[in-house]
Steps between C-alpha positions, in 0.01 A plus 500: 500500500537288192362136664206729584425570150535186413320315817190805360522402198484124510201567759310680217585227218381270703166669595436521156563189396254352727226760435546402117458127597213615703316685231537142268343295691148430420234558796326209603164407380183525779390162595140530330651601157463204313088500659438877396644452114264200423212648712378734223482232208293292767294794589411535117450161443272464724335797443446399103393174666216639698463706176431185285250357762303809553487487067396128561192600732411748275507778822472857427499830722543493873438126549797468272737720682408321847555159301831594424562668825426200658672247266879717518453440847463162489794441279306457169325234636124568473 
């Protein structure tokens, strides 16, 4: 009766141990994480880019919008 007990209890240090080890391990990152935290400066960067050149042409209104539209597309690059 008593190496039961013991054999038990042994069993459920050990299952915690490893579930604490589990729980400290970090998860692993996605494989596009390093792309998806720099795409947003880029996004804006281009953005103020197409911004600027829109400023340059002097464009107002709708032809402005489709200027930019068309430049964020192209990569800021119009």
């Amino acid at each position: 009766m008593r190496f039961r007990i013991v054999v038990t209890a042994l069993m459920v240090a050990g299952l915690l141990g490893f579930t604490g080890a589990m729980a400290q391990t970090p998860a692993p990152a996605p494989a596009g994480a390093a792309d998806q935290a720099a795409a947003p400066t880029d996004k804006k960067a281009i953005a103020k880019e197409c911004s600027a050149q829109a400023d340059a042409k002097g464009l107002h209104g709708k032809a402005r919008q489709k200027f930019r539209s068309d430049c964020k597309k192209a990569g800021g690059k119009m």
